[in-house]
Structures are given as structure tokens and as C-alpha cells.
MARKETI-418654 format. One line per 10 residues: number of its first residue (from 1); their letters; for each residue x, y, z of C-alpha. Coordinates in steps of 0.5 Angstrom, whole numbers, padded with zeros to 4 digits. Layout:
% MARKETI-418654
NUM> A> X Y Z  ...
***
This chain:
% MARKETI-418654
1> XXXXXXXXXX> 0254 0253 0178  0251 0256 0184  0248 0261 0179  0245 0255 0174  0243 0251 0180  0238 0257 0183  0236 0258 0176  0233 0251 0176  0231 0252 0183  0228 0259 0181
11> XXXXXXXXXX> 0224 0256 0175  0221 0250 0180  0219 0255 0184  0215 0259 0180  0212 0254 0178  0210 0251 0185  0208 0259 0187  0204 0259 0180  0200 0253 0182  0199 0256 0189
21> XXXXXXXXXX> 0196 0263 0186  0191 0260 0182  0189 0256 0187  0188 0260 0193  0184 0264 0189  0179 0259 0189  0173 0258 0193  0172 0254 0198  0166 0251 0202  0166 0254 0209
31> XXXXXXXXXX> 0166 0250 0215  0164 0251 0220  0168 0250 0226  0165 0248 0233  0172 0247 0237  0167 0245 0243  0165 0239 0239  0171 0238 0236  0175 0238 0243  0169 0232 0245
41> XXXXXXXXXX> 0172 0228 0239  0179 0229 0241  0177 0227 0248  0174 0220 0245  0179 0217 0242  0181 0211 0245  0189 0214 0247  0191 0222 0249  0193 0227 0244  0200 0228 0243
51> XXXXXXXXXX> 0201 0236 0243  0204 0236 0235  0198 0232 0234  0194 0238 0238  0198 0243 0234  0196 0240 0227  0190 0240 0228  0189 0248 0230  0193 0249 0224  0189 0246 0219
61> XXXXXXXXXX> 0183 0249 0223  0184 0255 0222  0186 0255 0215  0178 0252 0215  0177 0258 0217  0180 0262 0211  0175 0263 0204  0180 0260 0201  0182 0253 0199  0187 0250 0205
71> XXXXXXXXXX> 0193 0247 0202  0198 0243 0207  0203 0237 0207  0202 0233 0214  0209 0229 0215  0209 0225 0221  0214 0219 0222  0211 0212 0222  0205 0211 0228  0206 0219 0230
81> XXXXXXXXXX> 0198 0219 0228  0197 0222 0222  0190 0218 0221  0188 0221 0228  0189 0228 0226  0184 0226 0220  0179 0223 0223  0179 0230 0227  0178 0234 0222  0174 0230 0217
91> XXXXXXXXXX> 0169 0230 0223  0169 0238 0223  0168 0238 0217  0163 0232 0216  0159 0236 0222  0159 0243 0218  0152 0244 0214  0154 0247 0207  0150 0254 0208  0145 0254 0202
101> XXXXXXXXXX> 0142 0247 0206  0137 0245 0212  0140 0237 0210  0145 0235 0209  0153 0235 0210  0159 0238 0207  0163 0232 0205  0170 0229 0206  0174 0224 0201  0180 0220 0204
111> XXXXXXXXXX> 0185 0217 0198  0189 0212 0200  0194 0208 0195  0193 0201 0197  0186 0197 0198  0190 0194 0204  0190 0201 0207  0184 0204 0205  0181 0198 0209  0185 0199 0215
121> XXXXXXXXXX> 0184 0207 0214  0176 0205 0214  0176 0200 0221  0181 0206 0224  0175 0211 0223  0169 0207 0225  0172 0205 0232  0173 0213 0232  0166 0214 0230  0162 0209 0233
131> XXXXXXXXXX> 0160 0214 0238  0158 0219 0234  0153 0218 0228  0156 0220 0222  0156 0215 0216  0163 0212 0213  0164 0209 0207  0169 0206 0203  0169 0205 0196  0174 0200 0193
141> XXXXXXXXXX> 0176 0196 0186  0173 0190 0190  0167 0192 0194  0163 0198 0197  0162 0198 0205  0158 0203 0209  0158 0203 0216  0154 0204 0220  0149 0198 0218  0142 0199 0217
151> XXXXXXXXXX> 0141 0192 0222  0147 0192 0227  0149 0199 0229  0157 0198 0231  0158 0193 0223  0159 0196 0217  0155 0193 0211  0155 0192 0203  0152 0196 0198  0153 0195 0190
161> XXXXXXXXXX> 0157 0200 0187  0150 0204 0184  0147 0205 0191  0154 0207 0195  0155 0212 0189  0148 0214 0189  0149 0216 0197  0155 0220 0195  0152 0224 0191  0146 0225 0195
171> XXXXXXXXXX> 0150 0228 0200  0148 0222 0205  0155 0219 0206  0160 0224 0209  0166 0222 0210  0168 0217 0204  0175 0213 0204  0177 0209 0198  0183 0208 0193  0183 0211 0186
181> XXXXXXXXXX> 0175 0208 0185  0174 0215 0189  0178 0218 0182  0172 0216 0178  0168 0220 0173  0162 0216 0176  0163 0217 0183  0161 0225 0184  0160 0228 0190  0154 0233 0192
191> XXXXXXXXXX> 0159 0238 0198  0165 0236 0196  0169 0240 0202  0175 0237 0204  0180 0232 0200  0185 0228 0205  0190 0225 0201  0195 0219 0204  0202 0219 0202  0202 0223 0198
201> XXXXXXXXXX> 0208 0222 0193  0204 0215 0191  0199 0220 0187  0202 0224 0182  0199 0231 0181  0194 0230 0176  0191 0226 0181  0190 0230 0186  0188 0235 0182  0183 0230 0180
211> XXXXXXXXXX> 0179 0230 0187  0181 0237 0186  0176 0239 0181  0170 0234 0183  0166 0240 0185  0166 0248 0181  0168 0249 0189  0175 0247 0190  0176 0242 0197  0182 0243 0202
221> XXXXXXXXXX> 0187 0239 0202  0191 0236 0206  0197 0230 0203  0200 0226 0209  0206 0222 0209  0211 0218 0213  0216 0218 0208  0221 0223 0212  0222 0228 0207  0228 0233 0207
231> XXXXXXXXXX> 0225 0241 0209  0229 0244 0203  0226 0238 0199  0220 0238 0201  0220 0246 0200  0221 0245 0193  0217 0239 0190  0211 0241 0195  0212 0248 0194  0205 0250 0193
241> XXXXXXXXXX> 0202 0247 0200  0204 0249 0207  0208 0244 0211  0207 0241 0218  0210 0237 0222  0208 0231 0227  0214 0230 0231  0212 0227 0237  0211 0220 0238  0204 0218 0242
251> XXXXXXXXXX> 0206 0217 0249  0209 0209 0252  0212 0207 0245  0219 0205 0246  0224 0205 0240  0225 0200 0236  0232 0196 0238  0235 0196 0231  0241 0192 0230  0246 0190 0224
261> XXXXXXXXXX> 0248 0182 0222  0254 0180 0219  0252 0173 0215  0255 0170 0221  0250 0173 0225  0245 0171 0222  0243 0166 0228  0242 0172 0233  0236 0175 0229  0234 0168 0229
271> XXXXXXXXXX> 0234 0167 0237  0230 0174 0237  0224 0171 0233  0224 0165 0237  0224 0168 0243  0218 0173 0240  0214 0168 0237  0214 0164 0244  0211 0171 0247  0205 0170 0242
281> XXXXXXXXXX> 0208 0175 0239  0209 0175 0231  0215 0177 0226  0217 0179 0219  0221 0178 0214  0222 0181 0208  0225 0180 0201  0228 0184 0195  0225 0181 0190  0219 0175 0190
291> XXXXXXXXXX> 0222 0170 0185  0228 0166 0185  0232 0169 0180  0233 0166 0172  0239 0162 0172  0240 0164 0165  0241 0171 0166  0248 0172 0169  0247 0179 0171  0240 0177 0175
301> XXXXXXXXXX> 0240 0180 0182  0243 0174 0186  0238 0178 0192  0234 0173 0197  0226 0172 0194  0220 0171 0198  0218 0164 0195  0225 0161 0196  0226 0164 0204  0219 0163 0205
311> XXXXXXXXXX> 0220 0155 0203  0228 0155 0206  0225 0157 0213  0220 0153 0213  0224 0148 0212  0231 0149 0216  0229 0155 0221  0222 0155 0224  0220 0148 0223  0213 0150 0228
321> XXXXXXXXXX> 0211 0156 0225  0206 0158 0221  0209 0161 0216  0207 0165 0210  0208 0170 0203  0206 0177 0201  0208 0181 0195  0205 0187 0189  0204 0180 0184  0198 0177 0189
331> XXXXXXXXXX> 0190 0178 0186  0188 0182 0191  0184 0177 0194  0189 0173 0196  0194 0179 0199  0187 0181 0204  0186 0174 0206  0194 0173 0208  0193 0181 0212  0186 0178 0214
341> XXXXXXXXXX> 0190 0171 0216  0196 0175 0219  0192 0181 0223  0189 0175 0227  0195 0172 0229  0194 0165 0225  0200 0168 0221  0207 0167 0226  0211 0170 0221  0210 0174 0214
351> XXXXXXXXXX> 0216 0173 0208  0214 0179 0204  0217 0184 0200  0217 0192 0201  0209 0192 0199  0208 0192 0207  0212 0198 0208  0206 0203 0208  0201 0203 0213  0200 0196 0215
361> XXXXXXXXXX> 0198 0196 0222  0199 0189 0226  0201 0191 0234  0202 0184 0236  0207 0184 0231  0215 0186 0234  0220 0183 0230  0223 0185 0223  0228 0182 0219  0230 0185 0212
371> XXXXXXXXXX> 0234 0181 0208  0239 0185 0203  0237 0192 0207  0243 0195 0203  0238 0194 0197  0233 0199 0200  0233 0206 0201  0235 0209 0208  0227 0212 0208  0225 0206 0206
381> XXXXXXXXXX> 0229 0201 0212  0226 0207 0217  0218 0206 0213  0219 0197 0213  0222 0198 0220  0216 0201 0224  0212 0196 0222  0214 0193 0229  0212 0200 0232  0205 0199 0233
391> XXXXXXXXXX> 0204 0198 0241  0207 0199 0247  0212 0192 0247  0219 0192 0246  0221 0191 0239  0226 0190 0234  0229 0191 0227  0235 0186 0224  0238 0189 0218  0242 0183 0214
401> XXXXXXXXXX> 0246 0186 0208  0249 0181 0204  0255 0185 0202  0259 0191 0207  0262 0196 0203  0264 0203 0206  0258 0206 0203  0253 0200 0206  0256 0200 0213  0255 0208 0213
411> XXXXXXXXXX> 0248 0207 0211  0247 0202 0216  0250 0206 0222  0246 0212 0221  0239 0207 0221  0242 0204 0227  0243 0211 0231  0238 0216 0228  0233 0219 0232  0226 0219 0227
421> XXXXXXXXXX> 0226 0219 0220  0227 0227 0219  0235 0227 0221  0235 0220 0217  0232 0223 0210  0237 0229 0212  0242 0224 0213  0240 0220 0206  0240 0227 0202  0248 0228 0204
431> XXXXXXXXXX> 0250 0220 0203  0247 0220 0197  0244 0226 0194  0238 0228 0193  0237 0224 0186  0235 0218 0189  0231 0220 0194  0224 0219 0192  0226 0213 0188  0230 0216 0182
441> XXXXXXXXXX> 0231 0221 0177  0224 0222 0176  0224 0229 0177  0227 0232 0171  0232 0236 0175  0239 0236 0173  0245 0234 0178  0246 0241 0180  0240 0243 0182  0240 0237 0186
451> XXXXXXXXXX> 0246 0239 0190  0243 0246 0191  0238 0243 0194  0241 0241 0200  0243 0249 0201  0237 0251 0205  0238 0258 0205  0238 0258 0196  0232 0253 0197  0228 0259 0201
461> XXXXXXXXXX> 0232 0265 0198  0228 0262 0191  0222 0260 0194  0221 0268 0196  0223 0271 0191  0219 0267 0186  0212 0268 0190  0215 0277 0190  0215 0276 0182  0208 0270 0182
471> XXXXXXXXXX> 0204 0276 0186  0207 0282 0181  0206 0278 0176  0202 0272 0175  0202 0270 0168  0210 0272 0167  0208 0277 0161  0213 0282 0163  0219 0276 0164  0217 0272 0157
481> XXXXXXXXXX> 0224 0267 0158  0223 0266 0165  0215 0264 0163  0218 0259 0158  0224 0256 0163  0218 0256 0168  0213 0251 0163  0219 0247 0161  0221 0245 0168  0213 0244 0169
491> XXXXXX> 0214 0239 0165  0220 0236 0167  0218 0235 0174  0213 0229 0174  0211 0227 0181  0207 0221 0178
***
């Protein structure tokens, strides 16, 4: 088993180290790194940098300083400041001039999996920028904005989609985040430099290798996530980029008081939102599915759904609250009016689905409700949990199973006593296997290799040993059964 399970850990690996060759032989543009002037951004950011924060960005900038393209995983818990770090590497790179040129500047591309989050990313960035003259655009499926405005300095303004891709290729918007509208043929870029990627499992490989390619130069990479990864994992599906870790928490945020109610208790998580809402605070509650089930389907999930609680606390909990829903199956319009109604405090309390669980940033929100928490992951608890971990009050975290076998109540327990999301995806690895992690099978390894990935030293032993033979022999023409096993796992592992 252990000699079929290297085999298969062996083979990703190559492939893995394979890919990274070919791309570390490639050009990237040269920035030019002004630690002077990056320190005064840092400065001005509205909070102090952590140190991780300070210690991730030293390391990418000093892979800026390689010839060739930077390749990096940036994993941050939930509100660790990933988005900090970006903002200040991207305004290095946005400051650079590309060598042959007098005007303009080297260009930064920030892909974000969801319209919701690429707004949010976009006003993140402007209150970091507004003191410093570098335009920001943001281009998806919906609209195109640019900031600043021509009229009002501190607003961002509408363009049409012809005028901002025009501007982009011009080289006169620097810094450009957007969802997969940034991925099209039609948008091209002039110096294309630096290529940030947020939460990066949500792209599968070909996308990123899209941006990847948008210029003949290829861009530094940077993917982030705050899906706790497990290292020998993380190792192995990311083994052609570098990892860093954000394990610092900025400074004043208190944890998540995270509790576990039986049906009977329900009436306590209640109490809690009550007491929450009168502080002028808000809450959510989320739900397995969005629709009842059919009634005619006898296996249909019995789970709580989004319309019918939404309704049922409306109606018999919260009869004073202004309550409403959001789930994948809303026009986009509706989800941002909803996010836009809820940011601003006229929602008291948001019934959604998992589909909040990346990214969504509302501060005044401090209490989290999860109904049938035995149907998500333990990553995803963590995820939909630092929801309400977003400002210096004290928050909370209700997890309501609706059944308690061994295997709930083990998962439960570690979600209650797990320092960060690290320990609780090396938590997760063990309880469940690593095929479950990242949602599915969908990796094409089989159970054995799936198993030997939670034995570091094989997972490490494979790596080196398939970057020896990689850097030897790159085209694998003196082990042809090895190439062969190697374009088979290729094209097992899809990461889409």
C-alpha cells in the first residue's frame, strides 16, 4: 500500500514540479521595488500590520525581485488580511514603470470568484488608494467602474464596457479587479505584470492559466485563500506554487464564542439574536438547502430551506425584525440589492445559504445561526462562522444540527475547540479523509494516495524527489513509463 500510494503521490508531483519548470523559465516583467514608498502605504492603512502581514509581503517582494515569474499560495484564516497584503503589493507593482517606457505603468489583475466580492474587493481597495493617485477599475458581467471619477475625486464612475477595456489596454488603469469578465479574449492588457487570484480552488487551473497567458510576459502569481488547507495537501494540489501562511489575527478581535444546541436549545441561539438585534447589531441564519423539499420524492433532503425558515421566523420568532433571504438562485441584481440593503443596516437579519460564506464583510453583523451544521464541512463551519468575525465586538456562532450521531458530535466538538481553521482542516483530514475535502472525489486520486496524504514526510519525500528527476530530466525522455503515469495523473486531477 505504502509503495502504491508514493506511486500516485510520486506521479502528481512531477507533474506538479513540471509545471513549475516551465513556468519558472519564463519572463516576468521587472518591478521595481521601492521599500520606502511601499512602507509609507502600509503606514496608511486605516489599522497596524500584523507581522505575518509584514512577513508576506517581504516574501512576495522579494520574489518581485526574481527574473522569473513569482508563484505563491497566500492562506490566511477568515479576516487574517489577505486583501491588505494585496493592496500592498499591487501598489508596488502599479508604481513600477515597465523599462522600455516614459508613461505608464505595469499592470495588476485581481480575479474574484463572485460579483458580490469583487465589489467589496473594489471599495476595499479605493479607501486604500484614496490617498494615493492610482486609478482602480472594476470590471464585471453587470457594469465597469472606475475610480477615481473625472467629476468627484473620493467616487468611482461608470463607464461602458468598450471605454474601460480601452483604458485597460492603454495601460491607463493599473490595478483591475473583476470576476471572470476579466478572463475574456476582449479585455487585453498593455503590461500585464502581476495576477492576484482570490480564493483560488474556485478557479480551476485553466483559468488561471488564462490570466496566466494574457501578455507573451508571464505575470506573478499570487492565489489566496481562506479555505484552511492542510500543508501535505496543500503540498501536493498546489505543488507548483510556494505556500505562505497569514497566521496572525489583526490585533482586538476577540474569537467567536461558538456553541452547539441540541433541538431543545434551540430557544437559547434565539435569546442571543434577540439580545444582538437590541444592541443594533445584526445576525444570520443559514440554511442547507433554498427550496422546501418536493413532498413527492421520498429521499428528498428533510433539511431546513431558506424560504420556508425565512417565513416561519418571520412569523413565530422575530415578529419585529426585518427579515430577508439569499441564495446562488437570485438574479444577480437582486443578491446586490439584498448585500447593499444588509450592509447598510436595513436588513435585521439575513436567511441565506452557504453562498455568503466567501468574503461577505458586514461588521455590524455578530451572530450566526447554522441550521443542519452536520451537512457542511468543518472548512466550511469555519468559513460561514467568520462571517461575524469582522470587527471588535464580541461575537457568536450557533451550530444546530438536526441529528447527533458519533461522527456529528466529533465534528461538532473540534469546531467548538479549534484555535483557527489550520488545526480544524488537519482535524478534518483525519476524521474524514482527505477525499472529502475540497468537496469530493474530484481529484482523480484513489483512496490509497488519499490516505498517504496525511503522512507528511511521504508527501515531502515525493515532492523532492520528483523536483531531483524534473530538474534532470524535464521532458521525462529517459523514464518513458514514468511520463506516461505522469500525463495520466494530469489528467486525472482536475482542479476546476
Amino acid at each position: 500500500r505504502k509503495r502504491f500510494a508514493f506511486e500516485e503521490v510520486f506521479a502528481l508531483q512531477v507533474v506538479m514540479q513540471k509545471r513549475r519548470l516551465a513556468l519558472l523559465s519564463e519572463k516576468a516583467l521587472p518591478v521595481a521595488v521601492d521599500r520606502t514608498a511601499l512602507a509609507d502605504f502600509i503606514a496608511s492603512f486605516p489599522f497596524p500590520a500584523t507581522k505575518a502581514q509584514m512577513r508576506a509581503i517581504e516574501t512576495i517582494v522579494s520574489d518581485f525581485e526574481k527574473p522569473h515569474p513569482m508563484l505563491r499560495l497566500l492562506e490566511g484564516d477568515v479576516g487574517s488580511g489577505k486583501t491588505a497584503v494585496a493592496a500592498a503589493t499591487a501598489y508596488l507593482v502599479a508604481t513600477s514603470k515597465p523599462s522600455s517606457r516614459i508613461a505608464g505603468t505595469l499592470q495588476v489583475a485581481y480575479l474574484c470568484p463572485t460579483e458580490i466580492l469583487a465589489k467589496q474587493h473594489f471599495s476595499t481597495f479605493v479607501s486604500y488608494f484614496k490617498d494615493h493617485p492610482i486609478p482602480i477599475g472594476l470590471i464585471t458581467g453587470s457594469e465597469c467602474r472606475k475610480f477615481p471619477s473625472r467629476v468627484r475625486y473620493e467616487e468611482s464612475a461608470k463607464l461602458s464596457k468598450p471605454a474601460f477595456k480601452k483604458m485597460v489596454a492603454n495601460g491607463e488603469i493599473p490595478i483591475v479587479i473583476g470576476t471572470h469578465a476579466l478572463i475574456e479574449k476582449s479585455l487585453s492588457f498593455k503590461y500585464f505584470a502581476y495576477a492576484i487570484i482570490d480564493e483560488q480552488h474556485r478557479f480551476g487551473t485553466m483559468h488561471r492559466q488564462k490570466l496566466a497567458t494574457k501578455g507573451e510576459i508571464a505575470p506573478h502569481l499570487l492565489s489566496m485563500t481562506a479555505t484552511p488547507i492542510p500543508r501535505t495537501l496543500a503540498l501536493t494540489i498546489y505543488g507548483d506554487l510556494d505556500l505562505t501562511l497569514l497566521d496572525e489575527m489583526p490585533a482586538g478581535r476577540k474569537s467567536v464564542i461558538t456553541e452547539v444546541l441540541g433541538p431543545k436549545e434551540r430557544e437559547r441561539a434565539y435569546e442571543r439574536v434577540r439580545a444582538e438585534l437590541s444592541a443594533g447589531h445584526q445576525a444570520y441564519v443559514i440554511c442547507p438547502r433554498i427550496d422546501e423539499p418536493d413532498p413527492q420524492k421520498e429521499l428528498a433532503l428533510q433539511a431546513k430551506s431558506v424560504k420556508a425558515e425565512a417565513a416561519r421566523l418571520a412569523r413565530e420568532v422575530f415578529k419585529d425584525a426585518e427579515i430577508d433571504i439569499l441564495h446562488s438562485k437570485m438574479k444577480p441584481s437582486e443578491k446586490e440589492n439584498v448585500m447593499k440593503r444588509y450592509e447598510n443596516g436595513e436588513i435585521d437579519i439575513l436567511v441565506a445559504t452557504s453562498v455568503v460564506e466567501v468574503g461577505v464583510n458586514v461588521p455590524n453583523a455578530t451572530v450566526i445561526l447554522i441550521e443542519g451544521a452536520e451537512r457542511f464541512g468543518l472548512a466550511q463551519l469555519h468559513q460561514l462562522r467568520g462571517r461575524v468575525l469582522r470587527s471588535t465586538h464580541q461575537s457568536y456562532c450557533f451550530a444546530l444540527p438536526e441529528s447527533f450521531g458519533e461522527a456529528t458530535r466529533n465534528r461538532m466538538k473540534a469546531l467548538t475547540t479549534a484555535k483557527n481553521g489550520f488545526e480544524l482542516a488537519e482535524y478534518d483530514l483525519a476524521l474524514r479523509g482527505a477525499g472529502e475535502l475540497g468537496g469530493g472525489k474530484q481529484w482523480g486520486v484513489s483512496d490509497i494516495a488519499m490516505e498517504a496524504l496525511k503522512n507528511i514526510k511521504l508527501v515531502e519525500a515525493a515532492r523532492s524527489e520528483a523536483a531531483t528527476l524534473v530538474a534532470v530530466d524535464p521532458e521525462l525522455k529517459k523514464h518513458p513509463a514514468l511520463a506516461l503515469r505522469a500525463s495520466l495523473a494530469d489528467r486525472q486531477m482536475h482542479l476546476e
